[in-house]
C-alpha positions in Angstrom: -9.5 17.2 6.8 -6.1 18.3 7.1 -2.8 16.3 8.4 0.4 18.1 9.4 3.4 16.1 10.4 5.3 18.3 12.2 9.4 17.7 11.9 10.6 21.1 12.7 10.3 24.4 14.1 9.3 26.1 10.9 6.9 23.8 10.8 4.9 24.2 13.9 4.8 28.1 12.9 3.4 26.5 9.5 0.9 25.2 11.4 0.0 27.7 13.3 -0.6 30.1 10.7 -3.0 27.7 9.4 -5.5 27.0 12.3 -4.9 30.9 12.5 -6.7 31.4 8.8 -9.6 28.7 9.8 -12.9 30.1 11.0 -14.0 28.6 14.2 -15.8 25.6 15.2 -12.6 23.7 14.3 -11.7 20.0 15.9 -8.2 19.8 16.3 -6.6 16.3 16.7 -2.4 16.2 17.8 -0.6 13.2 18.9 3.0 12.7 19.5 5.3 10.8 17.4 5.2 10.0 13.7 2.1 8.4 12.1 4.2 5.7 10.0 7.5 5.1 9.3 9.5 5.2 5.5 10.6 1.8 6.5 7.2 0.4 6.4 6.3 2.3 3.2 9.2 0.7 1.7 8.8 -2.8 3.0 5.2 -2.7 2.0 6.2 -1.6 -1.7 9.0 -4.1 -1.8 6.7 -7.6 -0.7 4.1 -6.5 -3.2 6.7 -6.4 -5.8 8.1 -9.8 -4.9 5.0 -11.5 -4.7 4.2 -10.1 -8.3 7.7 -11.1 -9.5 7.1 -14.5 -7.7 3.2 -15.8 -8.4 3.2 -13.9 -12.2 -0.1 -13.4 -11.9 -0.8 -9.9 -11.7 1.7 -7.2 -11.1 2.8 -5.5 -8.3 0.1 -2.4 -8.1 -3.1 -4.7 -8.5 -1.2 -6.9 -5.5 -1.4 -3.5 -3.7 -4.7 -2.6 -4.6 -6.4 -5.8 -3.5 -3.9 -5.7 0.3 -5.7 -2.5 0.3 -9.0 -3.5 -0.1 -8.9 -6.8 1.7 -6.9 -5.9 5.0 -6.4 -1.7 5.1 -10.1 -0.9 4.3 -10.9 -3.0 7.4 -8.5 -1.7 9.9 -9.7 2.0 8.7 -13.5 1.3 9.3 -12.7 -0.3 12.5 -10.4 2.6 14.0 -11.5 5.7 11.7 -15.1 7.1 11.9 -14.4 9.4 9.4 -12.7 7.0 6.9 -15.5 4.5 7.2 -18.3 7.2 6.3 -16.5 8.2 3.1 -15.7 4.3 2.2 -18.8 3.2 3.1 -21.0 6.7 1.1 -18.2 6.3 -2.1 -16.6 2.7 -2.6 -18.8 0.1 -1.0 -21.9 0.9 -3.6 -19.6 0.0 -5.9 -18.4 -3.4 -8.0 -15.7 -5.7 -6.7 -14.1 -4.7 -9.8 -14.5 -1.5 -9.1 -13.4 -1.3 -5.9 -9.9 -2.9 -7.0 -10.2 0.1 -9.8 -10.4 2.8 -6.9 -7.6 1.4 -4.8 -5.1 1.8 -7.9 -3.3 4.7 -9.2 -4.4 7.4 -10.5 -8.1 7.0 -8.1 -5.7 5.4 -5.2 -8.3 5.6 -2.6 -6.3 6.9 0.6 -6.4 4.2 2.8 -2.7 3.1 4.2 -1.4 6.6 3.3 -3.2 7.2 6.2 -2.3 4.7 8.5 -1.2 5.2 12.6 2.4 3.3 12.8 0.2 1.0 15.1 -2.4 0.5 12.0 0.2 -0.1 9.8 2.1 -2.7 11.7 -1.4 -4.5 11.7 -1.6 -4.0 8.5 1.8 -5.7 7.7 1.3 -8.3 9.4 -2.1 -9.2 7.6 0.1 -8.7 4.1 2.6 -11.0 5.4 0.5 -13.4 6.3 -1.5 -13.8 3.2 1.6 -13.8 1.0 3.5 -16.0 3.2 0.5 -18.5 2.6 1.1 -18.3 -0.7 4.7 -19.9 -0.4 6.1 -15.8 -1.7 9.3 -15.4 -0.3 9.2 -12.2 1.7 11.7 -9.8 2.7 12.1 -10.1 6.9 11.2 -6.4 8.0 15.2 -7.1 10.0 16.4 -7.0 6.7 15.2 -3.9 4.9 16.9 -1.9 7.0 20.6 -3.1 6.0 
């Protein structure tokens, strides 16, 4: 499967010279607007980091990797056919351990990479939630962008 964010001119030819080189049947899927936003990359990064810097307990990439597991991997299967046929055919066989494993770097599992903005504001929200219960002081989303 292949995902083109189109930003500019150039890149629309880009894209056409692609589908151009593919052999037919193809499925083709557009949508307007962009899929996610830098500012919730960023915020996403930075909460992880706090709550590792705040609870000591692990640090901020195996905070990542189990947000991933425990609240990205269920918004993908529920919205994303394709994404819950490969999760469900390559990770979900495996350990709990594991599964942490394949969510880090360098396996990092695509799963928010890949979010919708809509997704990832869902997403957020379950992160926030979970660290919030865990007294971490959070960045407000209002305030990343100062």
């Amino acid at each position: 499967m292949t995902t083109q964010t189109i930003r500019s001119e150039n890149d629309k030819y880009n894209l056409y010279d692609l589908i151009n080189d593919m052999t037919p049947p193809l499925t083709v899927k557009i949508t307007e607007g962009i899929d996610r936003s830098l500012e919730q990359n960023r915020l996403q990064q930075k909460w992880h980091t706090e709550a590792a810097q705040q609870l000591k307990d692990e640090s901020a990439e195996d905070k990542r990797a189990y947000c991933k597991l425990h609240f990205g991997v269920p918004i993908r299967r529920e919205h994303d056919e394709d994404f819950k046929a490969a999760y469900d055919r390559v990770i979900r066989p495996l350990t709990y351990e594991q599964k942490l494993e394949a969510m880090k770097i360098p396996l990092d599992f695509p799963v928010t990479r890949d979010m919708s903005m809509k997704e990832k504001k869902e997403y957020l929200k379950q992160v926030q939630d979970f660290y919030r219960g865990l007294n971490v002081k959070l960045t407000e989303p209002q305030e990343q962008s100062k």
